[in-house]
N, C-alpha and C positions, 0 to 999 in steps of 0.2 A: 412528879419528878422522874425524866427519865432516866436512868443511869446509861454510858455509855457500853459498848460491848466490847467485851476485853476477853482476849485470849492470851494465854501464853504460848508459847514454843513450843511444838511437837517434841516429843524426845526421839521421835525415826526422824534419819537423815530423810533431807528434803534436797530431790534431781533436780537440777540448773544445770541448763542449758546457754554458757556465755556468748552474747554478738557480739562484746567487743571488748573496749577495757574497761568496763562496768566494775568488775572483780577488784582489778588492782585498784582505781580509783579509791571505790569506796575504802578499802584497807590502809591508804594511805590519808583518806579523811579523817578514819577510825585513828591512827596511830599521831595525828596532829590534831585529837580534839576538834573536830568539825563538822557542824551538825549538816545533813544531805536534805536533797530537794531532791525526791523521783518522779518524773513527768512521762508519762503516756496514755496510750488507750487505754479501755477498759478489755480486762483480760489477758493482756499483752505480760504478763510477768512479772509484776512489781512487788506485788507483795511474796510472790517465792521467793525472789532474791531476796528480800532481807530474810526470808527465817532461811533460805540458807548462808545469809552472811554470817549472822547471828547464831547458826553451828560450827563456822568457818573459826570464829574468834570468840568460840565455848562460854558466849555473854547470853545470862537471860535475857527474851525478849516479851514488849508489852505492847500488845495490837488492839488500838483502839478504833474501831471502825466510825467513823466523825457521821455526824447527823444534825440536821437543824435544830433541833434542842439540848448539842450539847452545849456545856454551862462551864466558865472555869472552874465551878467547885469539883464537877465530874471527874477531873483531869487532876487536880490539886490534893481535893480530900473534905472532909465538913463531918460536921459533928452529928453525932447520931444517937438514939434514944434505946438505950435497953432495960435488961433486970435492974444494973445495976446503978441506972442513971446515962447521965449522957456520957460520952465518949468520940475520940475522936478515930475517924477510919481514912487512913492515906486512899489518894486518887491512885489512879497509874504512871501516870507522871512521877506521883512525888516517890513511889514506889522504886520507880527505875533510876532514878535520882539519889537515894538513899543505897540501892544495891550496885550501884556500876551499872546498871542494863541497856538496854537500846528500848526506845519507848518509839513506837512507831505510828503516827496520825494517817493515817489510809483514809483519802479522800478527802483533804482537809478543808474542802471551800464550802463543803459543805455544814462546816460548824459555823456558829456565829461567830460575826468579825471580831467583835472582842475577848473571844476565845483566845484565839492568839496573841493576843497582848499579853500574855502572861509566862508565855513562853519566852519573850525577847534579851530576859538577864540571862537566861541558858544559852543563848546563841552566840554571844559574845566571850569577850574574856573574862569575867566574872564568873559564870558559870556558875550561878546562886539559883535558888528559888526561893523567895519568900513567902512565909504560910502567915498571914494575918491570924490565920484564927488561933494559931498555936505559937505566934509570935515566934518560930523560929526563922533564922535566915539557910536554908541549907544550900551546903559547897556542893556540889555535883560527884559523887565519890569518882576514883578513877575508874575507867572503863566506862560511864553514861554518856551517851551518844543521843542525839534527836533527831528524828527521820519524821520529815511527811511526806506524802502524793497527792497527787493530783491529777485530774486528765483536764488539758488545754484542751482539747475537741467540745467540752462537756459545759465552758464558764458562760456566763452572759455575763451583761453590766451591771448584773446585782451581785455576782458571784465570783470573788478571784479575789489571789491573793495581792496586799500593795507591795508597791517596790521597797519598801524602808523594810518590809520583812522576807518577802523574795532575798536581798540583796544580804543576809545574811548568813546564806545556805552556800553552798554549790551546791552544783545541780549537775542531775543526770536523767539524760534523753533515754526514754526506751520507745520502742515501736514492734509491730509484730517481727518475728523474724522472717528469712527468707524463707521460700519453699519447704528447701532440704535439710533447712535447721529446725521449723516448725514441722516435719515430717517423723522428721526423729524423737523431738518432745512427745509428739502423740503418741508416738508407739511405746518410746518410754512407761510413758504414763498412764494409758490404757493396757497396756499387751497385747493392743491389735498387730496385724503383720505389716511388713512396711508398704508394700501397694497400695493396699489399701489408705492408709496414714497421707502415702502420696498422691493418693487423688482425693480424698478431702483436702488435705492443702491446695491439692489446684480450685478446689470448687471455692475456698475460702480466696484464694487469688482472686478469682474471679471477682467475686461477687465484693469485694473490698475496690473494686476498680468503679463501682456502679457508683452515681452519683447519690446526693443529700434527697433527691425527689423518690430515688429509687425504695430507698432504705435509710432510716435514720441513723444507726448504727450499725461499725460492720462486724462481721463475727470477731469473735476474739478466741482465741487458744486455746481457752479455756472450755468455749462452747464446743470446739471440734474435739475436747479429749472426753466432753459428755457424750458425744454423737458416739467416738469409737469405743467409746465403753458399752453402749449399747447395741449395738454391732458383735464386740468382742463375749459377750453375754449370749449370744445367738438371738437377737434379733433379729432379721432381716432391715441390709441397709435402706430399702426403701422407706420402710415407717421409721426405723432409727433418724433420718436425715427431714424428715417430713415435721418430727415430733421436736430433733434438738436444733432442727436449722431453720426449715422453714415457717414454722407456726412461731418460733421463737423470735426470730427478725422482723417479722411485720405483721400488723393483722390487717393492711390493705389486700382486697385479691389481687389488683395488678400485678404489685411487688412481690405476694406470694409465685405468683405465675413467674413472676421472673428467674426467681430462685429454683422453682421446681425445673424452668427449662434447662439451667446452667447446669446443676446440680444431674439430670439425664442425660445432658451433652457428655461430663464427664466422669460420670458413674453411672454406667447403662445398667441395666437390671439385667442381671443373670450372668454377669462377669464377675 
């Protein structure tokens, strides 16, 4: 039995970086009871913006990272065996459900489809969950919210979500940001200096322009603020960029090759 991976909320504010009306959006979802659908790449910011939504509107939050074996009971809750006999232990779901919280499914095509089916009395206007096992029906206290993501680059035909549960969301578009807004996260969030931040961002421009043959996947924000972490540590950027970029995107030599030229083009060694 796998159990799913749950985190709660950092208690240090967490920096976001807005591209658009992401912010208001979701606060206005939040304040009419309406569960979100976050769509982008991977690395691209989805899950910071909710744990910073989720400091914005001082609600616990429950990050469930979704996996091929999770199960609704992962999610729900199930009975369990101790000292004192059996017992029952809430899921995160029903957890966040019971306390007003935001329960967040990260990644969620990745759970089994019928996983989802259990979420669908939450999305509407009932706002119930039912526990078979504990035969209770529960109301959704005020303030529980339902967030999942997903990355559309990432689905096949075995994997994605259907429209009868799509269509119960709104949804919000994320994508890398631009240059000078992913230049500033980095530095943010490293304490690299901004030149630098700005020619990894170009080298991430770059190399996100390369095609499907090139590279499977392109960097994400995420992996440039690992690079300038290691840089801002005293690395040297050339094994920094070699270890968090290049070895990391491809284990083709071509596509290595290709990244290492880009990557020289615009971060010469000894600038």
């Amino acid at each position: 039995m796998n159990a799913p991976a749950v985190s709660p909320a950092d208690s240090r504010l967490h920096f976001y970086q807005p591209q658009g009306s992401e912010v208001e959006l979701f606060l206005h979802a939040s304040r009419n009871q309406l569960p979100v659908l976050i769509k982008g790449p991977t690395g691209c910011g989805k899950t910071r913006f909710i744990e910073h939504m989720a400091e914005q509107l001082k609600r616990p939050l429950y990050t469930v990272a979704c996996h091929d074996d999770l199960t609704a009971a992962d999610l729900i809750g199930r009975y369990l065996i101790g000292n004192d006999g059996t017992f029952w232990q809430d899921g995160p779901l029903t957890r966040a459900v019971r306390e007003g919280a935001i329960c967040y499914l990260d990644e969620v095509i990745e759970a089994r489809k019928d996983t989802t089916v259990v979420i669908h009395p939450l999305t509407d206007d009932r706002r119930i969950l039912p526990l078979d096992g504990t035969g209770e029906q529960l109301h959704a206290a005020p303030g529980f919210m339902l967030v999942m993501s997903y990355n559309p680059g990432y689905r096949n035909l075995m994997k994605g979500l259907k429209p009868s549960t799509r269509q119960r969301f709104v949804s919000i578009g994320f994508n890398y940001p631009d240059e000078q807004q992913e230049a500033r996260i980095v530095m943010q969030e490293s304490g690299i200096d901004l030149q630098t931040a700005q020619r990894l961002c170009a080298v991430a421009a770059a190399l996100r322009k390369l095609n499907d043959a090139d590279l499977e996947e392109s960097p994400s924000t995420r992996l440039l603020i690992h690079c300038a972490r290691l840089i801002h540590s005293g690395l040297p950027a050339e094994i920094a960029t070699e270890a968090a970029l290049t070895e990391t995107l491809s284990d083709e030599p071509a596509a290595q090759q290709a990244v290492r030229q880009i990557i020289r083009a615009l971060m010469p060694v000894g600038e």
